[in-house]
Structure formats: C-alpha cells, structure tokens
N, C-alpha and C positions, 0 to 999 in steps of 0.2 A: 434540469428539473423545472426550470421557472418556464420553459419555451414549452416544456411538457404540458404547462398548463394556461397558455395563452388563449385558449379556444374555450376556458370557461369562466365566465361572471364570479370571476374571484379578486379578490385585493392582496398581493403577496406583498410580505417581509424578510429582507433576507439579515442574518445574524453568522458572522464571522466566527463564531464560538458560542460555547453555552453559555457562560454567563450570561452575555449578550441575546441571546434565548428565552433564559426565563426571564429578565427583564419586560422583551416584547408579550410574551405571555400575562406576565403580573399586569402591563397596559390592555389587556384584553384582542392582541394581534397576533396570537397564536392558540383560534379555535381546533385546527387541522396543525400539527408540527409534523416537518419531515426532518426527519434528527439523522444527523452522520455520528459513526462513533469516534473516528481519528477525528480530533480538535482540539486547539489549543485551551489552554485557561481553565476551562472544564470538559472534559470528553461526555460522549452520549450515557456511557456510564452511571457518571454521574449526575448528566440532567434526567435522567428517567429517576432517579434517587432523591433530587430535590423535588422534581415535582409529586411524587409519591407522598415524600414528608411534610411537602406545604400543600397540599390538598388542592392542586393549582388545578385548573379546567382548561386540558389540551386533551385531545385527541393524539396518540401519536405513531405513526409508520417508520419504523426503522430503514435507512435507505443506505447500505455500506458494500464496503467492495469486503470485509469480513467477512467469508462466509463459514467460520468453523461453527462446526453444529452446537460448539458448548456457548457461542454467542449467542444462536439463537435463542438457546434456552435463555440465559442470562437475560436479554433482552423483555421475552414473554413474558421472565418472572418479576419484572421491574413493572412493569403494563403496559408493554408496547403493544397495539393489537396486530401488528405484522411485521416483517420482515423483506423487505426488498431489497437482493442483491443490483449492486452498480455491474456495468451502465445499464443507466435507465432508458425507457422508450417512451413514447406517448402511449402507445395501444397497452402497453403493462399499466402501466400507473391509471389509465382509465379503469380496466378491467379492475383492479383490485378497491379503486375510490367506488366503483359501483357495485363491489364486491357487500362492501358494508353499508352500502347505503350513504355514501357521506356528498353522493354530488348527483341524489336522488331532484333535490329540490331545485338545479341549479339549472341555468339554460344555456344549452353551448352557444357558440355562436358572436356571441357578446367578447369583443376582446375585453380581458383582464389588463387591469392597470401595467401589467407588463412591457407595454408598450411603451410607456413611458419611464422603464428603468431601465438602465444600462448594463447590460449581460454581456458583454463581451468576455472573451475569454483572453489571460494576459498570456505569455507563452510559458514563463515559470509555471503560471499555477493549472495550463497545462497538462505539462508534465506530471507537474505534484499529482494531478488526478489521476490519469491511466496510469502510475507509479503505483498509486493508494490501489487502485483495481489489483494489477499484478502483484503486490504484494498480499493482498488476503487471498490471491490463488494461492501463490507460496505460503503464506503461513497455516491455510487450511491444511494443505499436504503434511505437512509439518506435524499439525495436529495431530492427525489421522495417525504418522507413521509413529509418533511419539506416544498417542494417547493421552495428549496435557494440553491443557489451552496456555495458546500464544499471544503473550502481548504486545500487541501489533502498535506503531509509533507511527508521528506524521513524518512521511518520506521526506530527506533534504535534496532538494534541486539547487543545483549550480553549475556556472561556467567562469572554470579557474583556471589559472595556469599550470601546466607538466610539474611547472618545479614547488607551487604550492602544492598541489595532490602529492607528490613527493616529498614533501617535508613531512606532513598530514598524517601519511603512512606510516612512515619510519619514527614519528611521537606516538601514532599510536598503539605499534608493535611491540615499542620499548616500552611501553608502560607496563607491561606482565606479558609471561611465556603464550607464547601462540603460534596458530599456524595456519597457511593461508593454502585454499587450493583457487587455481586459477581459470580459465575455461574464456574460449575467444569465440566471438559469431560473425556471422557476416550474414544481408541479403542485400538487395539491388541498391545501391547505393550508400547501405550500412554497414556500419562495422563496427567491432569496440570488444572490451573482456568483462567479462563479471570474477570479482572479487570478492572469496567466500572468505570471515577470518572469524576462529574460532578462538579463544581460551582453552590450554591444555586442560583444564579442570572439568570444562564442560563438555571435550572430547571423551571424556571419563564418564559424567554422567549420563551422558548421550548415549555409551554404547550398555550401558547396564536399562536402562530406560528400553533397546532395541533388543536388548535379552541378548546379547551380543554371546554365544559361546563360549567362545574360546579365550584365551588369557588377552588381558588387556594391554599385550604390549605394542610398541612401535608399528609390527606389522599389522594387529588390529584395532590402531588408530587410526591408518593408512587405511583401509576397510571402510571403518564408520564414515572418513572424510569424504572418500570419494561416493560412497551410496548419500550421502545427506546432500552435493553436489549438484549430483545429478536431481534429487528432489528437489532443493531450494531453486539453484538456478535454473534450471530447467522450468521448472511450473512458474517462476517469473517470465523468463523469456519469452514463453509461449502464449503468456497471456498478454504479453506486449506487443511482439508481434501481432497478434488478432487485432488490436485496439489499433495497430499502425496499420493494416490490413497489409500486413508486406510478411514475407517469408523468412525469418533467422533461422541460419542453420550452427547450432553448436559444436564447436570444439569436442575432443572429450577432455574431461577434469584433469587438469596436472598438478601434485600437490610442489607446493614452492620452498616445503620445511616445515620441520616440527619445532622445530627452537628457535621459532622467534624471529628469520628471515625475511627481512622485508623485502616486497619484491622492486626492483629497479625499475620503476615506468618514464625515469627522464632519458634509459638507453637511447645510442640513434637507430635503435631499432623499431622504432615506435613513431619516431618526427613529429610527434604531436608540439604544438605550443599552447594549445590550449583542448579542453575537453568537459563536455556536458558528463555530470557525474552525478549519478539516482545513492544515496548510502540510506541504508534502514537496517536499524536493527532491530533485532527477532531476541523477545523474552520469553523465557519460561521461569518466573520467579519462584516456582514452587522447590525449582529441582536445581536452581542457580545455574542455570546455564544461558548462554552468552553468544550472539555469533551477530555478526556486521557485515550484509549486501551491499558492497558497490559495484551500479553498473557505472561503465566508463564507456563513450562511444568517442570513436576519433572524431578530428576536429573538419575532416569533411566529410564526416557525416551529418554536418550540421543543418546544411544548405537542405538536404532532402527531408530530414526531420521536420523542418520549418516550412518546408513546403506543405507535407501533408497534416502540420499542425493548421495551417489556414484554413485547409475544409473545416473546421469545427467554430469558427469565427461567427 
C-alpha cells in the first residue's frame, strides 16, 4: 500500500490496529484512511463504528482480502466510500483515488515521506498476508455456498515442531467430537496437507444450511465433509498458489473420522521435524458452526517459499 503511493506528495501513517487508527485520526493524520478489516484490538468493523459515533473527519477506502459481498455492504453502510479487494496495485489504487477526486489537487512526482520509513516486509507477516488474501477467497465461497456471512479471523503463522503440531491436534480434537478431512498438494518444490476440522454439531448445521436432502446420517456427513473440502481448501489453495505464482496441485479430500480421530502427523511417513503451518478459523456465529484451516507445508518446502518470499522485500 504505502510503495503504491510513493509517487504522490503525501505524508503516510501507518497504525498496527484500530485503536491505533483512530488515535492518528483524533491528531488529524488520518485525512485519507485505508482501513483493513482482519485486526487486532479493534477490527475495521469496528473503526468505521467509532468513527461514525464520534463524528471524526476521515475519508475512508476499505482495502481487504474479504471479499463476501455482505462485507461489502457492511462496510458501505458504516461509510466506507469504497471497497478494494487485496493485493493491491499502484495503477488500482490510482484509478479509484482519482475516481473520487481525492488526489485531484496533489502532484505526482514528489516523493512522499515514504522514503524515509521502513517498509520491509518480515517473512511471518508475509505469510500472514497472502494467508489473509487466501482466506477471504475461501471464506467468500463459503459465503456464497452457505448464504451467511463469515467471520473471518487474523490468520496464525508459525514454524513449530512435528511433535508440537502434534500435541496441538490431539488437545484440540479431544476437547468435543470432530472430524477432520484431510487433502495433500504438491508444485515445484512444494508440498504439504491442508487440514479441514469441523465440530459434529456444525457438520449438522451445515448440511441443513446446504438443504442437504436426504437423512442426516454418517453417510451424509461424509457428503457435506467432502463437498465443503473441496470448497474451503480448494479456493484457499488456489488463491495461494496465484500469490506464490507457482502451480499446487490438490490431492482429493480423505475424511480421517467422524469421532474425533486425530490424525497422526509425527508418523515416519511424513519425516518432517519441523513445519510452517497457516491455521484460521472460519465462523458463522448465527448458525454456530465451527471449522479450523491448517495448512501444513513440509519442512523442505521451506527453502523455496523463502525464496519467492524475497521478491516482495
């Protein structure tokens, strides 16, 4: 965002969170806000609510990898005047600032103080970003195929060991009945599984939500699991891959249990000793349902991930 706008006679601010937000605001350093909605302490949500209620003077462009259409609204009805889906470009974010007229009076050319703040990108947060991308691909679809907005979370990135992820698992399987389907990728130099894991409760509500037919038992659990699979992970993977510009080709979905089976990821059939691991979960609080994205990529896949994370440095 901030490199998007080095080529105009502007003074940027950058804020960590909302809170942190409308603070810069309240000092008069947020004429123009580009608001994300995944944030901690206070999400975009909510700063479009505060400044609503305290009559603050910002401009504001929504900038999120979000993109279900009941965000949009949400956002419009809060007083965002736009909506721009991540990743962002230069030639977008021009087009739409002279859309409205907001960078009518300005002269390009003039570097913006940007030059002298430091924009590096760390490789956690990364991650954390084209994560946040691929995830509102996935949870759009979601939307869509559920008809209920999703409440989308800030992705966790890390790199843990086999036998932590392993532990991790197996507390969080035992803590109420679940079930995971499983699903492996590979492209030139990557590899790893995506780990789909639902609550039997919300495998229930999910298939009444999909108008699900026929009786709700065991065999059309197995049904719902695998069609949501292939939705979730899928429209994650695919949006990852674009952002990695590399090729994953997916497994098809194998469910690993309905009762609660954790899957084994410290076998020696895996040799990992350590592993970069994406987890997000996916709400729909209206309808109580529940399900938790890990990707997992092996531990030499790392060397290449890093590599084509440097382009972005």
């Amino acid at each position: 965002m901030a490199r998007s706008l080095e080529n105009w006679n502007v003074s940027i601010t950058f804020a960590e969170h909302g809170l942190e937000a409308i603070e810069a605001i309240k000092e008069g350093k947020g004429d123009l806000l580009f608001l994300d909605l995944n944030m901690p302490i206070m999400d975009g949500y909510q700063v479009l609510e505060r400044i609503r209620r305290d009559d603050l003077q910002s401009l504001v462009l929504v900038v999120s990898g979000d993109i279900q259409p009941d965000a949009h609204t949400r956002v419009s009805n809060l007083g965002a005047l736009d909506f721009i889906k991540k990743p962002i470009n230069a030639e977008l974010l021009s087009d739409v600032l002279h859309q409205y007229g907001l960078l009518h009076e300005l002269a390009p050319g003039e570097k913006s103080n940007i030059q002298h703040l430091d924009v590096a990108v760390d490789l956690k947060s990364y991650y954390q970003e084209i994560s946040n991308v691929a995830m509102g691909r996935a949870g759009d679809r979601l939307a869509r195929l559920l008809k209920a907005f999703v409440h989308l979370p800030i992705p966790r990135v890390n790199i843990i060991s086999i036998e932590e992820l392993d532990m991790a698992l197996r507390e969080h399987i035992g803590r109420e009945q679940s079930a995971t389907v499983t699903q492996g990728f590979s492209g030139p130099g990557i590899a790893g599984e995506a780990l789909l894991m639902f609550t039997n409760s919300s495998i229930q509500d999910m298939a009444r939500l999909l108008r699900y037919d026929g009786e709700i038992n065991e065999s059309g659990e197995r049904e719902v699991l695998i069609d949501l699979a292939n939705v979730l992970s899928g429209a994650f993977l695919n949006s990852l891959a674009i952002q990695l510009d590399v090729s994953l080709n997916p497994s098809a979905p194998v469910i690993l249990g309905l009762q609660g089976e954790a899957p084994n990821i410290s076998s020696s059939k895996h040799r990992w000793e350590k592993t970069l691991s994406i987890e997000i979960s996916y709400r729909i609080t209206e309808h109580n349902i529940n399900c938790d994205l890990l990707i997992l990529f092996t531990e030499d896949s790392l060397d290449e991930l890093n590599e084509r994370a440097s382009f972005f440095e």
